[in-house]
Structures are given as C-alpha cells and as structure tokens.
C-alpha positions as CSV (number, residue, x, y, z in Angstrom):
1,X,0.0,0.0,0.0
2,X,2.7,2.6,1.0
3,X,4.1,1.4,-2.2
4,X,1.4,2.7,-4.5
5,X,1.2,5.6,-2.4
6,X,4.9,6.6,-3.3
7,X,4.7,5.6,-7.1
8,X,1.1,7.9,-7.1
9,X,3.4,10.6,-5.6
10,X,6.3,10.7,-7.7
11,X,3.4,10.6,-10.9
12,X,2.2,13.7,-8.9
13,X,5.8,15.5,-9.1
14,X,6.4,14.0,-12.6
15,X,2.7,15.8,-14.0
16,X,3.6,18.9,-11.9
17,X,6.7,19.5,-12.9
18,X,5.5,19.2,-16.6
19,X,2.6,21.5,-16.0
20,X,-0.3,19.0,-15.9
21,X,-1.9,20.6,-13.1
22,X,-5.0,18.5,-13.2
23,X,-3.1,15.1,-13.3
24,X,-0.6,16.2,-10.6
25,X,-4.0,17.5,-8.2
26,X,-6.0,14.0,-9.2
27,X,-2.7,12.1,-8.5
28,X,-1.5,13.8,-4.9
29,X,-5.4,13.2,-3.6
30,X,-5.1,9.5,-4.6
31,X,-1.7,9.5,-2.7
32,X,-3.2,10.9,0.3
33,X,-5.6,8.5,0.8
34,X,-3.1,5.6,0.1
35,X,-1.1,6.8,2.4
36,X,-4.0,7.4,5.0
37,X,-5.4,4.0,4.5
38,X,-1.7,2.6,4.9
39,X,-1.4,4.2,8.2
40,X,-4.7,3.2,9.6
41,X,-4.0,-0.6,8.5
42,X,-0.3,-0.2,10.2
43,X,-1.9,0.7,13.3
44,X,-4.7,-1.9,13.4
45,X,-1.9,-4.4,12.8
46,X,0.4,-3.2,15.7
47,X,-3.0,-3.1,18.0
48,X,-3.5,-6.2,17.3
49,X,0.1,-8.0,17.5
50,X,0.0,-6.1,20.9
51,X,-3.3,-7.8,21.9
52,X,-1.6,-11.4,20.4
53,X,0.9,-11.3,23.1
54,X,-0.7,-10.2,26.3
C-alpha cells in the first residue's frame, strides 16, 4: 500500500513538474488517501500483535 502511495506521488511531481496541473491534483489526492489508508492498516496491525501477546 505505502508502495502505491509513493509511485502515485512521484506521478504527482512528474505531471507537476511538466505543468499537468490536473493530473498532478488527481494524482496527490489519490496518494493521500493511500497513504492514509496505509497508516490506519499499520496501526490496526500493531494493536493487534500487541493484543496477540498479552
């Protein structure tokens, strides 16, 4: 997941840097939410190694 969230950012840099505004905006939201949804899933994963052990 935080791996599609990387490649969608560097697209976003790529498109910006090349002027495509609209690609670069569509491409940084999609990252966001990658990366949101990685952190969520990272966190649920710790919670429950920590709840495996004790």
């Amino acid at each position: 997941m935080l791996h599609y969230a990387v490649i969608f950012l560097v697209i976003a840099l790529v498109a910006a840097l090349f002027g495509f505004g609209g690609i670069a905006a569509g491409a940084v939201g999609i990252a966001k939410i990658l990366f949101v949804i990685f952190i969520v899933l990272a966190l649920v994963s710790f919670i429950a190694s920590l709840m495996r052990r004790g």
